[in-house]
mmCIF file of the C-alpha atoms, coordinates in Angstrom:
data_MODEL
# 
_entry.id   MODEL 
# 
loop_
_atom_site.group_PDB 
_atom_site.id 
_atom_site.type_symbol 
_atom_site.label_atom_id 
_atom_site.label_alt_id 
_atom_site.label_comp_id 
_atom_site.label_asym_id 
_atom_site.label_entity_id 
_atom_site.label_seq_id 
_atom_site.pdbx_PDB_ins_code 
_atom_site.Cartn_x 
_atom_site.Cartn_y 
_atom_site.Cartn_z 
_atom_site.occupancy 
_atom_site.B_iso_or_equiv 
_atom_site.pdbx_formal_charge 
_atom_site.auth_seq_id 
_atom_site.auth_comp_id 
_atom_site.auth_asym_id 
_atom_site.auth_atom_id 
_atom_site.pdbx_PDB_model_num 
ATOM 1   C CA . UNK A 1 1   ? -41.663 31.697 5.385   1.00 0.00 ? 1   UNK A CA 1 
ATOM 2   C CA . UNK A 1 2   ? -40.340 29.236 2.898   1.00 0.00 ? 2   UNK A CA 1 
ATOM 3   C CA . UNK A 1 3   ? -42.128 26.326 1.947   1.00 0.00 ? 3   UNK A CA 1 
ATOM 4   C CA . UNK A 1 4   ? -41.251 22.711 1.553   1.00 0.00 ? 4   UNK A CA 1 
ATOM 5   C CA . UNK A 1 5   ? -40.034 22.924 -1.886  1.00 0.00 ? 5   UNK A CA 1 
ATOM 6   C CA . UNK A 1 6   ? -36.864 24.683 -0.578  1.00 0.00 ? 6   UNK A CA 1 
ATOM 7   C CA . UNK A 1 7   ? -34.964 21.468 -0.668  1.00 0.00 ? 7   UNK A CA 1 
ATOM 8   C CA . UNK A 1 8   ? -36.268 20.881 -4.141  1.00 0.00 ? 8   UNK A CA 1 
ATOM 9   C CA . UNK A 1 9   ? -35.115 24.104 -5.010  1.00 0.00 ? 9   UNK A CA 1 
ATOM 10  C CA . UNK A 1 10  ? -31.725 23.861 -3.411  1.00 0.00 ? 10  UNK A CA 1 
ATOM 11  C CA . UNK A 1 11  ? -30.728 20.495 -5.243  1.00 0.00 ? 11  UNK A CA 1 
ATOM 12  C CA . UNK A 1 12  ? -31.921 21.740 -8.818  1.00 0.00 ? 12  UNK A CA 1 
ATOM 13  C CA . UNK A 1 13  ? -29.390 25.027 -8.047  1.00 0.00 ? 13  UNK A CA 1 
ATOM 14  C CA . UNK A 1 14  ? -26.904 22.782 -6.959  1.00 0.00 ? 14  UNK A CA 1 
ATOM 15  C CA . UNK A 1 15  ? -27.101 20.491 -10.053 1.00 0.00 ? 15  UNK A CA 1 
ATOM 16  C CA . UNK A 1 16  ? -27.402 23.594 -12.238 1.00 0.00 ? 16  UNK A CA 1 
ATOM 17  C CA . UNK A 1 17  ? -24.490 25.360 -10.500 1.00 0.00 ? 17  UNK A CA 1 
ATOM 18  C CA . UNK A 1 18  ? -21.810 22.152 -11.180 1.00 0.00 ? 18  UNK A CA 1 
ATOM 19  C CA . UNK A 1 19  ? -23.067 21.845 -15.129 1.00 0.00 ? 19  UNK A CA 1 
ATOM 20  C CA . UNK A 1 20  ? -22.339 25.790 -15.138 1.00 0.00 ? 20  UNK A CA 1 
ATOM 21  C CA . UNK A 1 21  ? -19.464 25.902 -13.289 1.00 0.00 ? 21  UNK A CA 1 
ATOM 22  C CA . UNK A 1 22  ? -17.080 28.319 -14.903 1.00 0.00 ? 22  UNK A CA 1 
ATOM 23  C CA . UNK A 1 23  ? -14.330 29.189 -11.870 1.00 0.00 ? 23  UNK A CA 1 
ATOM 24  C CA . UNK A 1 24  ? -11.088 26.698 -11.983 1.00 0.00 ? 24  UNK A CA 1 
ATOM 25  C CA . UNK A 1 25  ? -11.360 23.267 -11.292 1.00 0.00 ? 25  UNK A CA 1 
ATOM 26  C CA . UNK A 1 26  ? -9.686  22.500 -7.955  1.00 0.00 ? 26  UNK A CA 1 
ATOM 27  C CA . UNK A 1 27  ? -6.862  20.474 -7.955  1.00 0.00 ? 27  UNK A CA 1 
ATOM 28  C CA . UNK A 1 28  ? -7.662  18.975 -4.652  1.00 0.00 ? 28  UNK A CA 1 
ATOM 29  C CA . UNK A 1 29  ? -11.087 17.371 -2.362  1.00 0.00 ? 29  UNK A CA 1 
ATOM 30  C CA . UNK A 1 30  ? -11.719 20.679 -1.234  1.00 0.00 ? 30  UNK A CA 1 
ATOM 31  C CA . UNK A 1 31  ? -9.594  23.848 -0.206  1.00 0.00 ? 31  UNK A CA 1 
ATOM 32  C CA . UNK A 1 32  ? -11.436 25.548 2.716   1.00 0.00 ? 32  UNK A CA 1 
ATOM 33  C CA . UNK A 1 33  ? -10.815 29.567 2.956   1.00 0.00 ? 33  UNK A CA 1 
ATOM 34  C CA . UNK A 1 34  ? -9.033  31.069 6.178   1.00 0.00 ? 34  UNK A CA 1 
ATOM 35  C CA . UNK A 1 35  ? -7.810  34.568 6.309   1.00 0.00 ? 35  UNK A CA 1 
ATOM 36  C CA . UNK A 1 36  ? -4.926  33.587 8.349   1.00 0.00 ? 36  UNK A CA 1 
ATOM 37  C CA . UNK A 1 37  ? -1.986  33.039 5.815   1.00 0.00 ? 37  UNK A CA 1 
ATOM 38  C CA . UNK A 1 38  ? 0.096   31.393 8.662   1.00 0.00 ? 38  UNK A CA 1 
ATOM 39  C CA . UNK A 1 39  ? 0.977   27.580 7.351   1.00 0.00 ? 39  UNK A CA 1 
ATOM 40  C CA . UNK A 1 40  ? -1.501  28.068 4.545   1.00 0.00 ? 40  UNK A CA 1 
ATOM 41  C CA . UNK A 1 41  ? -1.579  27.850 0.541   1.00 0.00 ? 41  UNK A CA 1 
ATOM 42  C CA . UNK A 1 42  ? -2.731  30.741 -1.790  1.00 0.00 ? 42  UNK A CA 1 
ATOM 43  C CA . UNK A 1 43  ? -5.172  29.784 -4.032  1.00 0.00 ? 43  UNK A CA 1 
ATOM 44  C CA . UNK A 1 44  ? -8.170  31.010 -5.937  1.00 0.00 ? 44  UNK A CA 1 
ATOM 45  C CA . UNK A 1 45  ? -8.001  34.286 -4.034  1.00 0.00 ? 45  UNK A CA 1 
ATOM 46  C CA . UNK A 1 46  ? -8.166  32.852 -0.451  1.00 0.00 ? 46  UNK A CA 1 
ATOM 47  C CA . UNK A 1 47  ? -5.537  31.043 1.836   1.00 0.00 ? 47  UNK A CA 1 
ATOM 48  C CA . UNK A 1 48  ? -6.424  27.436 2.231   1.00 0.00 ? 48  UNK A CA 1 
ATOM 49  C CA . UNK A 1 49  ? -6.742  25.363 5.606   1.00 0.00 ? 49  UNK A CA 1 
ATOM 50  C CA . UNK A 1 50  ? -4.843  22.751 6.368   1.00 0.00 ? 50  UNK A CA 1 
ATOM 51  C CA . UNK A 1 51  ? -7.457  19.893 5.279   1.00 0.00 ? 51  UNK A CA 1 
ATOM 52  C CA . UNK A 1 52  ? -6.711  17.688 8.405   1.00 0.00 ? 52  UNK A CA 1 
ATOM 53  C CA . UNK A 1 53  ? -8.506  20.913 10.384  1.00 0.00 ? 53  UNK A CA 1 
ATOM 54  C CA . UNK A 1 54  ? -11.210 21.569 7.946   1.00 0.00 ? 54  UNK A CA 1 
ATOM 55  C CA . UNK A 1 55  ? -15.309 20.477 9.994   1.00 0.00 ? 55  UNK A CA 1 
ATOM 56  C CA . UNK A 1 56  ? -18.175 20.385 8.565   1.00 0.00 ? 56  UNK A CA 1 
ATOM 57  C CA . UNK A 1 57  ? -19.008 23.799 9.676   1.00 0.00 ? 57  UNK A CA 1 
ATOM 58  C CA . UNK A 1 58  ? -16.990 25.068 7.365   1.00 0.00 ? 58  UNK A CA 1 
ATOM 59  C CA . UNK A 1 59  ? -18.943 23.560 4.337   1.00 0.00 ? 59  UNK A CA 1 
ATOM 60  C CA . UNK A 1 60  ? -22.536 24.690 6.309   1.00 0.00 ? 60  UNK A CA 1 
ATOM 61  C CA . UNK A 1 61  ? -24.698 28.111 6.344   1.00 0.00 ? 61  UNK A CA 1 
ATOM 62  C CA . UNK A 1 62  ? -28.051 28.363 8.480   1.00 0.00 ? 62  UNK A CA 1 
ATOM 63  C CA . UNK A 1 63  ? -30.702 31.227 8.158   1.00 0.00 ? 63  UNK A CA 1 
ATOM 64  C CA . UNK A 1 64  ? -31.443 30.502 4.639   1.00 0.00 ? 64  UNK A CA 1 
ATOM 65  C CA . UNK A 1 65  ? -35.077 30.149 5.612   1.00 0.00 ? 65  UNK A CA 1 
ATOM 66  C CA . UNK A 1 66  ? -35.125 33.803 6.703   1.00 0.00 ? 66  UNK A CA 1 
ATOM 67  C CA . UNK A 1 67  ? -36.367 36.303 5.008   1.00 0.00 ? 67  UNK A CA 1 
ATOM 68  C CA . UNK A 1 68  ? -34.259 39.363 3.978   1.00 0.00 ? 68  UNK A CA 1 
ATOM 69  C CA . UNK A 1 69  ? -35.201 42.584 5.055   1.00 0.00 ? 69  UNK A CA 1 
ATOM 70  C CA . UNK A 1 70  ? -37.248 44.212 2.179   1.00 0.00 ? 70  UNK A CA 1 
ATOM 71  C CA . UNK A 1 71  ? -37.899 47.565 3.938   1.00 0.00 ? 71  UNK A CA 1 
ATOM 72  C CA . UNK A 1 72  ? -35.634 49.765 1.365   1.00 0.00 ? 72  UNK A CA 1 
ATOM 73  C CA . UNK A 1 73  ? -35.778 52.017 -1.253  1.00 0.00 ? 73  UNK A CA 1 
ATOM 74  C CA . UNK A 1 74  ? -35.952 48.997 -3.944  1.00 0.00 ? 74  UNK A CA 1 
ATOM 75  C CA . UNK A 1 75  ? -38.314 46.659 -2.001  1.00 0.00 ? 75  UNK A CA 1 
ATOM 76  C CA . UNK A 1 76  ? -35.696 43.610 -2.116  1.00 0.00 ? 76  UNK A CA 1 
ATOM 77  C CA . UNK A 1 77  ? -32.650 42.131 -0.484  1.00 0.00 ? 77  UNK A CA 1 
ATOM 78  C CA . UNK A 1 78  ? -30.177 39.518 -1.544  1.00 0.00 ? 78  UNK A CA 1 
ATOM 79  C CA . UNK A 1 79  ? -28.954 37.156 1.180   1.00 0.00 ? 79  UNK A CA 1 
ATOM 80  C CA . UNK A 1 80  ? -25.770 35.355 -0.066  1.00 0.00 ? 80  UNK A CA 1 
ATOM 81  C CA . UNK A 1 81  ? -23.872 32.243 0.561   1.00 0.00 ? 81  UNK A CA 1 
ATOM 82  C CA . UNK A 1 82  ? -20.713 32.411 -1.361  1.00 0.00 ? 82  UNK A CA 1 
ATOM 83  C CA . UNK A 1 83  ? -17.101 31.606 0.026   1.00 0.00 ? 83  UNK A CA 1 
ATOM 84  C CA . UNK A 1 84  ? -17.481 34.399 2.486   1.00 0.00 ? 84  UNK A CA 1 
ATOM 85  C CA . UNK A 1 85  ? -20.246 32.839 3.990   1.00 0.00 ? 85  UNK A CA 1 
ATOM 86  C CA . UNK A 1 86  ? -19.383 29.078 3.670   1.00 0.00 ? 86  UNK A CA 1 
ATOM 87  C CA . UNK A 1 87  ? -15.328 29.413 3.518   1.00 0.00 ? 87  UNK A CA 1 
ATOM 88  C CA . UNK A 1 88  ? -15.652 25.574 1.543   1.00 0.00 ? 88  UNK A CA 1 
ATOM 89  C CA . UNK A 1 89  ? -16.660 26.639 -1.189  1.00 0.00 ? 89  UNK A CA 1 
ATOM 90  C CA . UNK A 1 90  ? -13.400 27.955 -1.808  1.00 0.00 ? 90  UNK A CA 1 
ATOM 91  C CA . UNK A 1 91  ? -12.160 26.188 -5.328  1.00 0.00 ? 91  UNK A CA 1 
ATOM 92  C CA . UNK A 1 92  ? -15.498 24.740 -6.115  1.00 0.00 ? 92  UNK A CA 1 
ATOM 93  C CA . UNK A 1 93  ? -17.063 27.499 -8.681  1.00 0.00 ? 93  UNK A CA 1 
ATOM 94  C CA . UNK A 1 94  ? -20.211 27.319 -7.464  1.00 0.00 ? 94  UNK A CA 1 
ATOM 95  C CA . UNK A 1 95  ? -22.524 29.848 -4.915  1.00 0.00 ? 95  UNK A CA 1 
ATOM 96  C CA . UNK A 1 96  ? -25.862 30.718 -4.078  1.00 0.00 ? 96  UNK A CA 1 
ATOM 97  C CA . UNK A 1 97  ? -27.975 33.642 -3.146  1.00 0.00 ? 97  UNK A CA 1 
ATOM 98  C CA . UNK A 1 98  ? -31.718 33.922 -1.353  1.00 0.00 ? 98  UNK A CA 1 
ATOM 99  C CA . UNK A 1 99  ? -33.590 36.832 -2.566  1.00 0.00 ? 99  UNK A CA 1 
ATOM 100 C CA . UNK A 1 100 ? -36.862 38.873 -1.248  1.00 0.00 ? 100 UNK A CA 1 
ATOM 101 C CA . UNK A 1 101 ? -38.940 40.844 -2.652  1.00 0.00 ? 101 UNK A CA 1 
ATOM 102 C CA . UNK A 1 102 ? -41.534 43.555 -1.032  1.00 0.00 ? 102 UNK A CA 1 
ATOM 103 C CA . UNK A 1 103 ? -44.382 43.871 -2.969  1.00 0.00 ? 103 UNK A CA 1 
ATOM 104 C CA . UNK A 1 104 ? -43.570 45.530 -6.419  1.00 0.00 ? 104 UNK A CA 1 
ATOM 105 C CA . UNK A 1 105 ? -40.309 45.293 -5.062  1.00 0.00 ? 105 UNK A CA 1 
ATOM 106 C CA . UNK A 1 106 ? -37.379 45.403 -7.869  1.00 0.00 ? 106 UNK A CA 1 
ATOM 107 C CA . UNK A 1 107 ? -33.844 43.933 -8.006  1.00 0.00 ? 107 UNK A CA 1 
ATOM 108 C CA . UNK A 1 108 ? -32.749 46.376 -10.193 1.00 0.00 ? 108 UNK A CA 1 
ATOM 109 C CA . UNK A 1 109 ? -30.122 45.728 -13.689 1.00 0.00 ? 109 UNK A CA 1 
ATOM 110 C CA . UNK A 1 110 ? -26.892 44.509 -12.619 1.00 0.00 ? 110 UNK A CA 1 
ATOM 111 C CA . UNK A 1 111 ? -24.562 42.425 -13.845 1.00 0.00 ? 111 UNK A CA 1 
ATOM 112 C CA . UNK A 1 112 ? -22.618 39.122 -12.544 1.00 0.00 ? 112 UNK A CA 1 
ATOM 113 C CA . UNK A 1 113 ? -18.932 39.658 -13.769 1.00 0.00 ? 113 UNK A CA 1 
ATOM 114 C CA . UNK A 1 114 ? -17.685 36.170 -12.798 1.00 0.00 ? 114 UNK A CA 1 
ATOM 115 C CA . UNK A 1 115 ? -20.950 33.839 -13.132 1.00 0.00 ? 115 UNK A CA 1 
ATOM 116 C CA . UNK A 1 116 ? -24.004 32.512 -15.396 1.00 0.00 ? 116 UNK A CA 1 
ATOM 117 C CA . UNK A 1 117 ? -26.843 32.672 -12.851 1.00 0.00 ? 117 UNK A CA 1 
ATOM 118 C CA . UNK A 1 118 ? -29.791 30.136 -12.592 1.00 0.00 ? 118 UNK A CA 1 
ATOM 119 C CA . UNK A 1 119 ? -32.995 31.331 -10.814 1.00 0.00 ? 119 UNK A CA 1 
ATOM 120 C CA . UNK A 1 120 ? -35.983 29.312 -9.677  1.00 0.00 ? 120 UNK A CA 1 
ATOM 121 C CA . UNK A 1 121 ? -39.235 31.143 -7.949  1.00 0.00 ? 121 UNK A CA 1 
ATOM 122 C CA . UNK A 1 122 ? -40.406 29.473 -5.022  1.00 0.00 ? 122 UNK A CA 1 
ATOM 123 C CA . UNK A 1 123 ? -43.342 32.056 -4.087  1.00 0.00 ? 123 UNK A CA 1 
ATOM 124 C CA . UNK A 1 124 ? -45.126 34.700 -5.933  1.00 0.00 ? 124 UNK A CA 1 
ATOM 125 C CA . UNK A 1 125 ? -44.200 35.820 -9.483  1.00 0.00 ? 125 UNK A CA 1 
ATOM 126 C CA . UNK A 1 126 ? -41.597 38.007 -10.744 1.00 0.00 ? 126 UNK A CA 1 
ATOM 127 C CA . UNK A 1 127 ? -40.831 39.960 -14.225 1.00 0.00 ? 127 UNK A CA 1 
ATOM 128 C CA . UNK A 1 128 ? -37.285 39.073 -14.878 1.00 0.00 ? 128 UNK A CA 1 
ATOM 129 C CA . UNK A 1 129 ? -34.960 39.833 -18.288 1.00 0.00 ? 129 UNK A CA 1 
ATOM 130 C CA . UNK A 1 130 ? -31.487 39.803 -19.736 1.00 0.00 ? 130 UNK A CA 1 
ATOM 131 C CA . UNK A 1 131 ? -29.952 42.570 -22.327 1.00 0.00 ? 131 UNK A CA 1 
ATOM 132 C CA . UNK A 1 132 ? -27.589 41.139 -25.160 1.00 0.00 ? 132 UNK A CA 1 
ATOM 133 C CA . UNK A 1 133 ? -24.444 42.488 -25.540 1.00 0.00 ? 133 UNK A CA 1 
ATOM 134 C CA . UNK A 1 134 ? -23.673 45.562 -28.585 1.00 0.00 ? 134 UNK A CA 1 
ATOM 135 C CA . UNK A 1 135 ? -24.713 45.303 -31.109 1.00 0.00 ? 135 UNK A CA 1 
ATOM 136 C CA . UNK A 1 136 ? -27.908 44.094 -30.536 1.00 0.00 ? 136 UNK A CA 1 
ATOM 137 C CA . UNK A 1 137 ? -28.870 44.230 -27.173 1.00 0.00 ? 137 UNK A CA 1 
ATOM 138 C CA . UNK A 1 138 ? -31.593 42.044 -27.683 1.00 0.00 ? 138 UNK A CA 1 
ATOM 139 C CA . UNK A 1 139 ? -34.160 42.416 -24.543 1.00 0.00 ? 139 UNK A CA 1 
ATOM 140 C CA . UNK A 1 140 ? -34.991 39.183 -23.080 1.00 0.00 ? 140 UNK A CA 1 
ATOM 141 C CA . UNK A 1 141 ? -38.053 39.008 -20.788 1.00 0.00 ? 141 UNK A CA 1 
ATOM 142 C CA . UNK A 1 142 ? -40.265 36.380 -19.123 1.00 0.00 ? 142 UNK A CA 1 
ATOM 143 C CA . UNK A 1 143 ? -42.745 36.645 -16.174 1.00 0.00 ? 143 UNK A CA 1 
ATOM 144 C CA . UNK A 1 144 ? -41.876 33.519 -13.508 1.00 0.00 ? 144 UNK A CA 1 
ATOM 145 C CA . UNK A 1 145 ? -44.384 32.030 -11.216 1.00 0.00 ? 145 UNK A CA 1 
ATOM 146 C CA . UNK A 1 146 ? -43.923 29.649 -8.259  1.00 0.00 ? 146 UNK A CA 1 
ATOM 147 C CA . UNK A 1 147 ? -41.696 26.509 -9.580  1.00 0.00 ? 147 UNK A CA 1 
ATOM 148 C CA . UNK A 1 148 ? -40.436 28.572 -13.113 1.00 0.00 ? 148 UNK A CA 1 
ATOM 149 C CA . UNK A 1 149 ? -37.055 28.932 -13.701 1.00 0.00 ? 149 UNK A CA 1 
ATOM 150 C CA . UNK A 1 150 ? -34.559 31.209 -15.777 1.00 0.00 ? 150 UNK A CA 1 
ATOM 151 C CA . UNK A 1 151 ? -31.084 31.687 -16.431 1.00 0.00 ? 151 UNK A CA 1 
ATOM 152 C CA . UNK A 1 152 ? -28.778 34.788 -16.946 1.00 0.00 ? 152 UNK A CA 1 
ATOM 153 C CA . UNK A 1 153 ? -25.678 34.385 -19.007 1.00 0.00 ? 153 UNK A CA 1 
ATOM 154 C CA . UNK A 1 154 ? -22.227 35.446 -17.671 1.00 0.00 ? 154 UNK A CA 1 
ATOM 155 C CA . UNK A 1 155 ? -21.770 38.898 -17.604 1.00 0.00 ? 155 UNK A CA 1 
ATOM 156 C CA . UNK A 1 156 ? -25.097 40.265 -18.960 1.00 0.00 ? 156 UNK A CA 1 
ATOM 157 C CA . UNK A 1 157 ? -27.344 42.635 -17.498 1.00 0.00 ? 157 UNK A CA 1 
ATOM 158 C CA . UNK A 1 158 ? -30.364 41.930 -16.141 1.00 0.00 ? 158 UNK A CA 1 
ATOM 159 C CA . UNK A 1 159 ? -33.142 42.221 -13.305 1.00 0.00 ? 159 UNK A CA 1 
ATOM 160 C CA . UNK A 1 160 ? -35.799 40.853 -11.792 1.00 0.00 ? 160 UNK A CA 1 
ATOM 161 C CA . UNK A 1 161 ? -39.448 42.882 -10.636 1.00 0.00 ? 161 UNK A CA 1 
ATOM 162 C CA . UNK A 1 162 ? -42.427 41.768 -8.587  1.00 0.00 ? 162 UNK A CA 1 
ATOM 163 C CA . UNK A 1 163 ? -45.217 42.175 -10.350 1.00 0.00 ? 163 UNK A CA 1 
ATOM 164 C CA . UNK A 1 164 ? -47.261 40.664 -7.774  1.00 0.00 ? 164 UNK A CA 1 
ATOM 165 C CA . UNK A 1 165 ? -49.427 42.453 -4.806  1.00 0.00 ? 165 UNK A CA 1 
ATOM 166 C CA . UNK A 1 166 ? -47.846 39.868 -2.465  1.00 0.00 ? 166 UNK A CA 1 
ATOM 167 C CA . UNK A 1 167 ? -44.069 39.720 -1.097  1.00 0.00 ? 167 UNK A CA 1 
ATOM 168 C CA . UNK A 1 168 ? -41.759 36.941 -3.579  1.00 0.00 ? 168 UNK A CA 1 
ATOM 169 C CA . UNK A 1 169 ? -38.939 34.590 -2.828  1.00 0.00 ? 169 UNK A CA 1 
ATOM 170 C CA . UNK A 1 170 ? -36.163 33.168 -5.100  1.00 0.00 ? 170 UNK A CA 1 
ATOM 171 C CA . UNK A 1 171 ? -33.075 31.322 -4.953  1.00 0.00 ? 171 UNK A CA 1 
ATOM 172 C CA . UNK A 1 172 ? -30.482 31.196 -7.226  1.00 0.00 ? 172 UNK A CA 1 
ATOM 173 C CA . UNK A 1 173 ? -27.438 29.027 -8.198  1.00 0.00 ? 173 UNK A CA 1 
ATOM 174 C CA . UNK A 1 174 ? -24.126 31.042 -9.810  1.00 0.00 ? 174 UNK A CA 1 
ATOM 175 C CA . UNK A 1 175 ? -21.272 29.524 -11.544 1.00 0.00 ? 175 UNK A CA 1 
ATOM 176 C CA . UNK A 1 176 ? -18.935 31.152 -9.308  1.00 0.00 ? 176 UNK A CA 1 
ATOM 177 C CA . UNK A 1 177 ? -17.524 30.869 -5.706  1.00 0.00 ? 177 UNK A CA 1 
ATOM 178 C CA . UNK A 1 178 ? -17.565 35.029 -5.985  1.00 0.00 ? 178 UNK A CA 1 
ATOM 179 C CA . UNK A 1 179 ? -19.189 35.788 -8.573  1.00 0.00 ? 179 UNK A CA 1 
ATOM 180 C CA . UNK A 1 180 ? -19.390 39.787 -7.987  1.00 0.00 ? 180 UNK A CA 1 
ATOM 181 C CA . UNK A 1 181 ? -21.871 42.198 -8.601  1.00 0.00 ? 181 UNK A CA 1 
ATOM 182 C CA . UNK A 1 182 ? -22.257 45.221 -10.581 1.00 0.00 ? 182 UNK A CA 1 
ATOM 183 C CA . UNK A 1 183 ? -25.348 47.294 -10.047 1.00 0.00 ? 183 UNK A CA 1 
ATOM 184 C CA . UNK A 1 184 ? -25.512 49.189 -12.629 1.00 0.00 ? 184 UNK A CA 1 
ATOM 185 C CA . UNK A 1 185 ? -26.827 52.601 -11.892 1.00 0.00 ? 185 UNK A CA 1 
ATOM 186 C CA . UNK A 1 186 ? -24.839 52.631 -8.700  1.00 0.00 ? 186 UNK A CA 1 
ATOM 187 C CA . UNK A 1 187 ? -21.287 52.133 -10.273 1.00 0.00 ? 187 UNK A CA 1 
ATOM 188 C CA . UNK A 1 188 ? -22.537 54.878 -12.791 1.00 0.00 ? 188 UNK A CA 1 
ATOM 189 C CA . UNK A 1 189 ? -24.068 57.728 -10.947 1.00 0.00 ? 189 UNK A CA 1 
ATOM 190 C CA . UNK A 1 190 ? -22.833 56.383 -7.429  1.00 0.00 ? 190 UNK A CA 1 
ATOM 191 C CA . UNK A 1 191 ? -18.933 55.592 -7.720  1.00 0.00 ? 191 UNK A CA 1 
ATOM 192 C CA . UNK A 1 192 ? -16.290 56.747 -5.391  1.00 0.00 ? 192 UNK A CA 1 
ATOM 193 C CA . UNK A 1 193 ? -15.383 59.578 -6.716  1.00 0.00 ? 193 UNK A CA 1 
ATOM 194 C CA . UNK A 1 194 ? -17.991 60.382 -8.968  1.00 0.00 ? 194 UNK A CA 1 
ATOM 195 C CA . UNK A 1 195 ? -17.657 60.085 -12.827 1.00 0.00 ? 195 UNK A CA 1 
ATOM 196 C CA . UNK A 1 196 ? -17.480 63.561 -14.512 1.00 0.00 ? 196 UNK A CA 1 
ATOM 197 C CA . UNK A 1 197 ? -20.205 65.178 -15.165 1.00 0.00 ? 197 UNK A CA 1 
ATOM 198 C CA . UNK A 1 198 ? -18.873 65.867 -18.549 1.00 0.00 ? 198 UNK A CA 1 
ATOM 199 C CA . UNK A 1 199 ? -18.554 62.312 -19.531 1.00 0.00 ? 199 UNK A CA 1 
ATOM 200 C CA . UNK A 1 200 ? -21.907 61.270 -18.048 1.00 0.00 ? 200 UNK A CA 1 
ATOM 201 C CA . UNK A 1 201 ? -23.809 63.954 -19.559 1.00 0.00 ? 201 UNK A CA 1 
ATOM 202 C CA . UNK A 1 202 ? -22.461 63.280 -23.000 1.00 0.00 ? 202 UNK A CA 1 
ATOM 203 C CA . UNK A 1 203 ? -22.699 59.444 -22.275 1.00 0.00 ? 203 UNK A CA 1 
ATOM 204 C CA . UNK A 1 204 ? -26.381 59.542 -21.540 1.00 0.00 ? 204 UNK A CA 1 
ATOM 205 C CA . UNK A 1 205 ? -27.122 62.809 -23.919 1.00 0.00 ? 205 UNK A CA 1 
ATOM 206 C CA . UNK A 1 206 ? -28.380 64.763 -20.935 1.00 0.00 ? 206 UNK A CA 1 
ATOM 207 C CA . UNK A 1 207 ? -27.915 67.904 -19.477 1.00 0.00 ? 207 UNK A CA 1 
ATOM 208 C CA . UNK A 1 208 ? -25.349 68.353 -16.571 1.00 0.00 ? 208 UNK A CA 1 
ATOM 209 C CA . UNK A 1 209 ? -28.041 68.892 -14.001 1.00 0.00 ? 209 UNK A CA 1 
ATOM 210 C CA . UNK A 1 210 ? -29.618 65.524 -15.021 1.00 0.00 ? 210 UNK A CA 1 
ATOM 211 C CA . UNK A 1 211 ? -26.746 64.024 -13.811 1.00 0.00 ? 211 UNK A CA 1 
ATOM 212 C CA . UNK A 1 212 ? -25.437 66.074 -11.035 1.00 0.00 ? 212 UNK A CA 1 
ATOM 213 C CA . UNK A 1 213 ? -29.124 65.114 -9.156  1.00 0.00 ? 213 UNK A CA 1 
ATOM 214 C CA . UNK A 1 214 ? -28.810 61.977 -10.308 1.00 0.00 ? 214 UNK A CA 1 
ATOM 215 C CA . UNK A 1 215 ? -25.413 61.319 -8.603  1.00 0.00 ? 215 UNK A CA 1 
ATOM 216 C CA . UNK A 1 216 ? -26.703 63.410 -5.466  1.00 0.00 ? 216 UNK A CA 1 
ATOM 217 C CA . UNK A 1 217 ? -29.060 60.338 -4.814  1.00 0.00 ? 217 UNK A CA 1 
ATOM 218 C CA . UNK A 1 218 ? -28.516 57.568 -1.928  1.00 0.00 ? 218 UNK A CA 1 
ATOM 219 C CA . UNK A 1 219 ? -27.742 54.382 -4.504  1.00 0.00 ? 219 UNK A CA 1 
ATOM 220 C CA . UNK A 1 220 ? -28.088 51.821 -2.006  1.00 0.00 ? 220 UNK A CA 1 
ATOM 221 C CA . UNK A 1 221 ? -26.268 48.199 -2.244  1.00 0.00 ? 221 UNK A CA 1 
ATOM 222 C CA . UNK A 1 222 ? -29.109 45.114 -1.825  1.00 0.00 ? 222 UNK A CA 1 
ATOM 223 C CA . UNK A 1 223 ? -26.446 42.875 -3.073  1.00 0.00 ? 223 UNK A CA 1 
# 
């Protein structure tokens, strides 16, 4: 269970999420999502509310305080709260995500296509890095511990692994009311339809049967 320096953590994210802020600013106080289009404005991707209905439930998420469910091939799970999970954060480029870790557990390369991410450790200690974009692709790395903090820059791969013998917690502010997520040996050896085996094997300089049991695995989606 999460300890009292949740609400520490949760103000630092939401200071660093406004300073990174990268979707459009919003023209109005707030634009809360619907998915009724009925009477209703398009913008940012979502319909808006009329703000005389808007409550304060739609600006609020509970369950933060529980833990994902860890029990996977990967040994972590994301829990997010973006504008699908609190509909007023529609327009205000900023989101947050819980994630656990098992033991060892990994959240493996991916990227953020819409959103810098800023990531603060509030139990155990995780291996985390960042990869440059060509031509360098200049590994980052730095082991965090309770309190530590990191940031990912828009759009770059990178990861996070427990190193510790005990299960971790983080939460992390993104610049982005969606901020999408690309995991990146799914999309390669897991899209829908697969890539061809042709292009993978040349990609990766590997035979054929590399990748055809490499695309026969389960790539399961933590995010």
């Amino acid at each position: 269970m999460v300890s009292g320096h949740m609400l520490v953590a949760f103000t630092f994210l939401a200071l660093a999420s406004f300073v990174l802020a990268s979707d459009p600013s919003p023209l109005q106080d707030f634009c809360v999502a619907i998915n009724e289009p009925k009477d209703a404005v398009f913008v940012n991707g979502k319909f808006c509310k009329d703000p005389k209905l808007a409550t304060a439930d739609d600006f609020f998420l509970k369950g933060l305080n529980v833990p994902g469910n860890t029990s996977n091939q990967l040994g972590s799970m994301v829990t997010p709260a973006n504008v699908v999970q609190i509909p007023g954060l529609n327009t205000l480029g900023i989101s947050l995500v819980r994630i656990d870790y098992a033991p060892y557990g990994l959240n493996p390369p991916h990227t953020h296509p819409r959103a810098t991410e800023a990531l603060v450790v509030l139990e155990g200690s995780l291996y985390v890095g960042f990869v440059t974009s060509n031509p360098e692709n200049r590994l980052f790395t730095k082991v965090l511990y309770e309190g530590d903090a990191f940031v990912f820059p828009e759009g770059l791969v990178h990861f996070q692994f427990n190193v510790g013998k005990t299960p971790a917690v983080a939460f992390a502010g993104l610049s982005s009311q969606n901020p999408g997520v690309i995991t990146i040996a799914k999309a390669v050896f897991g899209s829908n339809p697969p890539i061809s085996d042709d292009v993978l094997a040349k990609a990766f300089q590997v035979d054929k049967k590399v990748v055809d049991r490499l695309q026969a695995q389960f790539w399961m989606d933590i995010n």
